[in-house]
N, C-alpha and C positions, 0 to 999 in steps of 0.2 A: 626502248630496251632492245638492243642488238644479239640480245640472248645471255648467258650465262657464261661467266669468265672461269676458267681453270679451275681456282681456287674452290669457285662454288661446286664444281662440277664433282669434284675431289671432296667435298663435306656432303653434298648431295648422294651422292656415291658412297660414302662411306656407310649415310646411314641408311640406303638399299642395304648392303651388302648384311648390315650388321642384322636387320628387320629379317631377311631371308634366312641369316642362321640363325635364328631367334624359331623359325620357324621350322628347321631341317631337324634342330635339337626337338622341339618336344614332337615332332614325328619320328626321332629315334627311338625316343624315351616309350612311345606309345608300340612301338613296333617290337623296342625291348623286353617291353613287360610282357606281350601276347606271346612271344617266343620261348619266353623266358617261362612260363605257366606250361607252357606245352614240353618242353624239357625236362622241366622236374616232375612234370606226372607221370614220362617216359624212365626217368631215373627212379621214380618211386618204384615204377612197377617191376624193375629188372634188381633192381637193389635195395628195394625197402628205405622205409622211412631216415630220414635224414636225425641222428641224434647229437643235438650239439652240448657241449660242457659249459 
């Protein structure tokens, strides 16, 4: 085996890339949510409770 041609390199590759944002997303999502908790307790406190219709 002389190594890996183009083609693989480019499917191999692809599914790194894809596996890595697989992983970027749910560390957004987790970073989202803890942020996102700390804003609306901020917003609660200067503006009261959120009333939706």
């Amino acid at each position: 085996m002389n190594g890996l041609t183009p083609s693989e390199i480019m499917f191999y590759g692809g599914i790194a890339v894809m596996c890595l944002t697989a992983v970027a997303a749910v560390c957004c999502v987790i970073l989202f949510k803890i942020t996102g908790k700390k804003i609306r307790k901020i917003l609660e406190q200067e503006y009261g409770k959120c009333h939706r219709q």
